[in-house]
N, C-alpha and C positions, 0 to 999 in steps of 0.2 A: 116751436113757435118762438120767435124772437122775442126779448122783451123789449125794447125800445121803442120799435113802433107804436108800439100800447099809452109810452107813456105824456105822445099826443095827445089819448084820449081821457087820461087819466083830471081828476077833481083837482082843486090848488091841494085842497084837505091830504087827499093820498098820496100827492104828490113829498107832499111836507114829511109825511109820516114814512114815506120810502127810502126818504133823505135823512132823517133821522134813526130809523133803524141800520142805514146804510154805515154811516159814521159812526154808530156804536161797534157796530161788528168789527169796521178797521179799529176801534182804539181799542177792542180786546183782544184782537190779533196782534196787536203792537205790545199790549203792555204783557201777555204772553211771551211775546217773542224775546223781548227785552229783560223781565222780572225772571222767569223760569233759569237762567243761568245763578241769576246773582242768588236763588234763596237758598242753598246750600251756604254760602257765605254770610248771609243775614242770619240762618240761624245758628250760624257757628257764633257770630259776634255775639248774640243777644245769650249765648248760653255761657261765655266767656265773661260776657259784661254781670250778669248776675252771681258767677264764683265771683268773680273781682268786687261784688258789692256786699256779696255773704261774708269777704274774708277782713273786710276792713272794720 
């Protein structure tokens, strides 16, 4: 069963909240996609930057 059709019939209220859940899901797929490479890097720096602040 398609969903589009549906959402002719759908309330403004659900409609808001479909669109809403919608756009979170892409910005966690985005910042997954994006952040997951880089935290190997981030926690190298952050373990590097705290010797460098143990040793001074």
């Amino acid at each position: 069963m398609p969903l589009l059709p549906r959402w002719r019939y759908m309330s403004a209220e659900a409609k808001t909240i479909t669109q809403r859940i919608g756009w979170s899901a892409l910005a966690v797929v985005v910042v997954a996609v994006v952040l997951r490479p880089l935290l190997p890097w981030l926690a190298l720096s952050l373990v590097l930057y705290f010797i460098w602040q143990r040793r001074r």
